[in-house]
Structure formats: structure tokens, C-alpha cells
N, C-alpha and C positions, 0 to 999 in steps of 0.2 A: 272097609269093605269096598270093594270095586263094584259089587253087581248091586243094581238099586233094588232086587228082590230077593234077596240071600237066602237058599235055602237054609234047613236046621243044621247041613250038613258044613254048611259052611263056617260056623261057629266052633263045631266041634270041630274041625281042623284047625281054626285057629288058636282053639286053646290048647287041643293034644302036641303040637309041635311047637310050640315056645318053648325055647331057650331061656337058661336062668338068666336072668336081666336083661334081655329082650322081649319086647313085647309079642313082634313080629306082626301078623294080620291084626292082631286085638289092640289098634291105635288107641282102643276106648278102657282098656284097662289100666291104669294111673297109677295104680297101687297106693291105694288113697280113696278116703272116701270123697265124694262129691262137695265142694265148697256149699252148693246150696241145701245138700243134706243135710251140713251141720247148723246152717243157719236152721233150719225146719226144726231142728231138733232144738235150735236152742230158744227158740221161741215159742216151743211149747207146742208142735204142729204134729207131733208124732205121740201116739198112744196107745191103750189096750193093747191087742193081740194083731204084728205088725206083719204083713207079706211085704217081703221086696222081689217084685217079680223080674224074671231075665236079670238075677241075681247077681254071676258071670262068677269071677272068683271071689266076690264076699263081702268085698272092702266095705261098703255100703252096711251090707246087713252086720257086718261085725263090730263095727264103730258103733251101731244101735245097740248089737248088745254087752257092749263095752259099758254103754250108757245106763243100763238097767232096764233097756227093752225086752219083752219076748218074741225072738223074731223066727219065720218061718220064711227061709229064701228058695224060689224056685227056678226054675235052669230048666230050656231044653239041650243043654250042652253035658253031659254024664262029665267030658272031661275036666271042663268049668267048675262042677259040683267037689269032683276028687278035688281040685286044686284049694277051693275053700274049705273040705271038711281036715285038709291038711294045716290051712291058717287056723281054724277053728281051734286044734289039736294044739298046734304050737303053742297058741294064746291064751287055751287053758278053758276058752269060750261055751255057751253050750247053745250053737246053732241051730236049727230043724234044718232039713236040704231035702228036697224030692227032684226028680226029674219031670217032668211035665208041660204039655203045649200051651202054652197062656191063652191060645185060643178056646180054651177048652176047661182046664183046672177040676175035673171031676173030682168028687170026694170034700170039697171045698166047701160047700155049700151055706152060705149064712155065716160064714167063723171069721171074718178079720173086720177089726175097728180102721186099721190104719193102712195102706199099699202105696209104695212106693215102685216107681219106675222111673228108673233112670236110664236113659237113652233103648227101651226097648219100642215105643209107641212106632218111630220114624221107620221100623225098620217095614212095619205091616203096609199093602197097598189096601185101598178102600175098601174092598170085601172085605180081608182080613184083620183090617183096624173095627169093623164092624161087631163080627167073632168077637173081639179082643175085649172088646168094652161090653158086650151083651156080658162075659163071663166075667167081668169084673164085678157086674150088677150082681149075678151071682153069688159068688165066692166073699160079699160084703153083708154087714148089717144095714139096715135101716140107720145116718148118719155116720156112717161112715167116711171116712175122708179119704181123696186118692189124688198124689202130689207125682204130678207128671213132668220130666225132663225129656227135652225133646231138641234136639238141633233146630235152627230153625231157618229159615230162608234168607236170613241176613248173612248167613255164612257164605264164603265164595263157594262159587258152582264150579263142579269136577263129579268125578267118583266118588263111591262112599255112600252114605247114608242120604234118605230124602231130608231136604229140606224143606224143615213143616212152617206153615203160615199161621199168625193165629185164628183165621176165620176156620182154617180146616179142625185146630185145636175145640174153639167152639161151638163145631159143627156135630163132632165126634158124642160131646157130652150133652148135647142140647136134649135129651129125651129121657127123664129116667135118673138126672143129676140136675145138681144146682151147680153151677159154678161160680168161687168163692172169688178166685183171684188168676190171672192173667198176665203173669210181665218178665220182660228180657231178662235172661242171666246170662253169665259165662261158664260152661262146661266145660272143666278139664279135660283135653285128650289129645288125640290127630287126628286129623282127616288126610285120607290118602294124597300123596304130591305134596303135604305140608308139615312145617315141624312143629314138635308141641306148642300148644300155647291155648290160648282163650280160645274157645269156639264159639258164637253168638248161639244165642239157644233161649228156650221158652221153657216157663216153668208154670203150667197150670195146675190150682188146685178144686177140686170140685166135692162134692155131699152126695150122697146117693140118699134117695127120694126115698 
């Protein structure tokens, strides 16, 4: 993404106009799940009743319920949603999919153990990173766990997504969460002006209080 504030509109053009095996603007979708989600998972980090928020096309949430998860993946991108309830179909899988603002998540209320984001946190500016996490308190149980991928400020500076610090990471959750654990990964993707490969990135996981 070019614009360091992307609206919702702009997601949804990048998934409505991908070419088959092109990404195009969605540098972030690998077609693959996340190296550190699998690690999560195989450590035993993913449980109960799972949201993978800003879900995008699936990969994430469908490798979960490959695994024997129950997952409910959310998208403010309708196009994003079509394109995984179509992996979903292929693979025989039995996804949940809504469309819905992460800032917001009505209807949500009290129902997930576990919430996974991967690369949606960077995209919100303060206020709306705000939003984001109020409704994440939300939409959780009491211990709940929420494993956050995040770009992070080690990546080189250009266009594309913010690159988050972790003081802003544990500034985000400091009221309302415990947080568990803190530390550099490599996220699969691109970033605009770059070709695939490792992107430096942070991976916090925290507890709702």
C-alpha cells in the first residue's frame, strides 16, 4: 500500500482486481500462511473459538482449520472474503467469514478464546488503533489471548505500511491486557519498491484482563 492511511476502499481494490498469480497491490498476501502462525500453532498458542481478524484471502485462517481449529475470519474487504470462501470450497474446509470494521466487531461480544492478526494492527493511526483494541476487549473472553503481527520499524522506510515500534506495540495494550511476550519475526510479503522476502516485523502476544 502506498498511502500510510488506507482507506477500506483500498483493500477492496486490491483484492477485486488481482490477476491469477499476481498479487498486484496485496504485496501482503503470500498465498501461504504466516511462518509465525505456524510456529503459534505449533506451540500450542492457538485455542478455543479462534477470530483471525483482517483475514484477507484465508490462508491464515484456513491452515487453522486445516489443523482442527474452529475459526471465524473477518474482512472489511467483501472481495477478500469471496476469494477465501472460494479456497474454503476448494479445500473442502468449513470457514465462518463476515464482513465487518475491526474497529467495531458488533454482534461479537464475549465469544473468542484466541484472535489472531496478522499485519492488520500497522495499518490503524492512533485513534483508530485505539477503536481497534477497545473492540478487541470486546469481542474476547476473560484470558483470552491476542497474537499480533505487525511490520515493524526495522524495515526500510518508503511507502506502504506504518512501521510499528515496540513501545507503540506496548503502549496499544498496556490498559485492560497483560502482555505475554514481545519479539522480532520475519513476515512473509512486499513492501512497495521491494521484492519478496523477509520483512522485519514484531510479534506481540497479550491476555485480556
Amino acid at each position: 500500500m502506498t498511502d500510510p492511511h488506507p482507506p477500506a476502499e483500498f483493500f477492496e481494490t486490491a483484492y477485486r482486481n488481482r490477476r491469477p498469480n499476481d498479487r498486484g497491490l496485496a504485496g501482503w498476501d503470500v498465498g501461504r500462511p504466516q511462518t509465525a502462525v505456524i510456529e503459534l500453532e505449533e506451540a500450542g498458542e492457538i485455542g478455543g473459538d479462534v477470530l483471525d481478524i483482517g483475514c484477507g484471502s484465508g490462508e491464515n485462517a484456513l491452515y487453522l482449520v486445516a489443523r482442527g481449529h474452529v475459526v471465524t475470519g473477518i474482512d472489511a474487504a467483501p472481495s477478500a472474503l469471496e476469494l477465501a470462501r472460494r479456497k474454503a470450497a476448494e479445500r473442502g474446509l468449513p470457514l465462518t467469514l463476515d464482513t465487518a470494521d475491526a474497529r467495531e466487531m458488533n454482534g461479537y461480544e464475549g465469544r473468542f478464546d484466541t484472535v489472531l492478526d496478522s499485519g492488520l494492527f500497522h495499518v490503524f493511526d492512533e485513534t483508530d488503533r485505539k477503536l481497534y483494541v477497545d473492540a478487541l476487549h470486546r469481542v474476547t473472553k476473560p484470558g483470552a489471548r491476542v497474537h499480533i503481527l505487525a511490520v515493524s520499524d526495522g524495515a526500510p522506510a518508503g511507502p506502504g505500511p506504518r512501521r510499528i515500534t515496540p513501545d507503540e506495540l506496548l503502549a496499544a495494550f498496556e490498559s485492560g491486557w497483560t502482555v505475554d511476550t514481545l519479539r522480532h519475526i520475519a513476515m512473509l510479503g512486499r513492501l512497495p519498491g521491494f521484492t519478496d522476502g523477509d520483512i522485519p516485523g514484531l510479534l506481540l502476544t497479550a491476555c485480556r484482563q
